[in-house]
C-alpha positions, 0 to 999 in steps of 0.5 A: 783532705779531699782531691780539691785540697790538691789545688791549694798545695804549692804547685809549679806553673799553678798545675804540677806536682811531683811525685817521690819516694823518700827513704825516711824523714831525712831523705822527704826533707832532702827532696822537698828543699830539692825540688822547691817545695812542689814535690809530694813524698811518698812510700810503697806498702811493698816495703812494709810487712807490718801494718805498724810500721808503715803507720810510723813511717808516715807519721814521721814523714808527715813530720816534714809535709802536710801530705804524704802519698802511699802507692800500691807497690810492686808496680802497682800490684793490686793485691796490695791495696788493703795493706795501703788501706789499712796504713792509711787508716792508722796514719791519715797520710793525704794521698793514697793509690788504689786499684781504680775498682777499690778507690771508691770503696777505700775512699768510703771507708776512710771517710767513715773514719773520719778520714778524707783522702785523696784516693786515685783509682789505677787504670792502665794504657790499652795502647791506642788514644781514646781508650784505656784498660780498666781491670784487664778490659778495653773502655773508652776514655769518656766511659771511664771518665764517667764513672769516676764522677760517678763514684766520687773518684777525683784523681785518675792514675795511668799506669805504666806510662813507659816513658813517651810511649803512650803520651798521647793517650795521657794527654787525651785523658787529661783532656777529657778528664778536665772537661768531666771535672775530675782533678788530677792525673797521676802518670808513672813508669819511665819518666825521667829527666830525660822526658819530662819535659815533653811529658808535662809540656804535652798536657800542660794545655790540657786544661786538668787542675793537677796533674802529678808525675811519679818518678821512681826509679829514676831518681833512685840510688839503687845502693842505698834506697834513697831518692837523690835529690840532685836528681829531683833538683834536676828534674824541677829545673828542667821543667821550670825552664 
């Protein structure tokens, strides 16, 4: 699967995605029917200590969705895209999250496996708009943006958002993003309910093919582990209007 197939999944409004983790089979199918099919579930390679058993967990996600997601964990700890790579290469789950310097090369490995991936590439907010920090380094939007062509990266992660606080820098990057012909976006960190409105409004004209939010600890239940999934209805309905 490559970043263009992101473009034949059932999306809302043509352009969005959401982004949740599911807890075990059971809690996918929960989230999926909650959020009317435009959500992709997800697991973090944190939660796993074997190798093997975050394989089996995307096997059996992959039961319920054609496309399952892996996230780093950790909030995005780099240090954890080998084990992600590695589920990824047992499991051929669709969508997997790397830190952007690894997301070429990850996506190389699979693909000589036989396996094509989505692979989004993690850059953080620098705090001002035209800008973001790659690695710890400030570099400009269309610099990064570049880049990412150049190395077949097709989906940019930008992280952590921290709710609005940096959405005008998101909606820039999304704005250069599709003018350079990269596909998606995927924002994290503070989105809820309460925002997510303002969020996708802001880069709803911003012309990017997909654009899709995690949203983690919102939706949560803390107890359990599980994403809720009048939470995930909720936050669907909020957008749909």
């Amino acid at each position: 699967m490559r970043g263009m197939e992101l473009k034949k999944l059932n999306k809302l409004d043509d352009f969005l995605l959401f982004n949740f983790l599911a807890k075990d089979k059971q809690n996918a199918e929960e989230i999926i029917d909650a959020g009317l099919g435009f959500v992709v579930p997800g697991i973090v390679s944190s939660e796993f200590t074997r190798i093997e058993d975050g394989i089996k967990k995307v096997a059996e996600l992959k039961e319920i969705s054609s496309v399952v997601s892996i996230g780093l964990g950790d909030n995005g700890n780099p240090a954890n895209w080998e084990k992600v790579l590695h589920i990824a290469a047992g499991a051929n789950p669709g969508h997997i999250n790397q830190p952007f310097e690894k997301s070429s090369y990850a996506r190389g490995y699979l693909k000589a496996k036989g396996i094509n991936q989505v692979v989004n590439g993690l850059v953080s907010p620098a705090g001002k708009v035209g800008y973001v920090k790659l690695s710890g380094v400030e570099i400009r939007v269309e610099d990064l943006v570049d880049l990412a062509v150049s190395m077949g990266v097709e989906s940019i992660k930008f992280m952590p958002l921290k709710g609005l606080t940096h959405l005008e820098e998101l909606v820039y990057l999304c704005k250069v993003a599709s003018e350079k012909g990269i596909v998606s976006i995927e924002p994290a960190g503070g989105i809820s309910a309460e925002n997510i409105v303002e969020i996708v409004n802001g880069v709803r004209d911003t012309g990017i093919s997909v654009f899709m939010p995690h949203i983690f600890g919102s939706t949560i239940d803390k107890e359990t582990g599980r994403t809720i999934p009048q939470e995930v209805e909720k936050i669907v309905s909020l957008v749909r209007g």
